[in-house]
C-alpha positions, 0 to 999 in steps of 0.5 A: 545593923546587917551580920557584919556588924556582929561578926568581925571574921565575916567582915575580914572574909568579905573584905579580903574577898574583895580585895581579890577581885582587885585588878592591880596595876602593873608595875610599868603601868604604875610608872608611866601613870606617874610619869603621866601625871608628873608632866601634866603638873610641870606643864600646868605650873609652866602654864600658870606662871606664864599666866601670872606673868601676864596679867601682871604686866597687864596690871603694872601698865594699868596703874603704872606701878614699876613693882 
């Protein structure tokens, strides 16, 4: 086991640190990533609803069930 393990204030030097080198997003950039994300999940439900709806006309004309 390294130094670390036997000195924790070594470990919260490092980790902080660390964290200091961090680039953080901006608060703009955090919303236009998450606006991003929130319109790639409704067009990819959209997308398999439509999908869904499809192959299931497909399967009630292949048995001819009026489910």
């Amino acid at each position: 086991m390294g130094s670390v393990a036997l000195n924790p204030a070594k470990f919260v030097r490092e980790v902080r640190s660390e964290v200091a080198k961090v680039t953080w997003p901006s608060r703009k950039e955090t919303l236009v990533t998450t606006g991003l994300v929130l319109a790639m999940a409704a067009m990819a439900t959209v997308l398999f609803f439509i999908a869904d709806q499809i192959i299931g006309i497909g399967v009630r004309a292949l048995f001819g069930t009026g489910v």
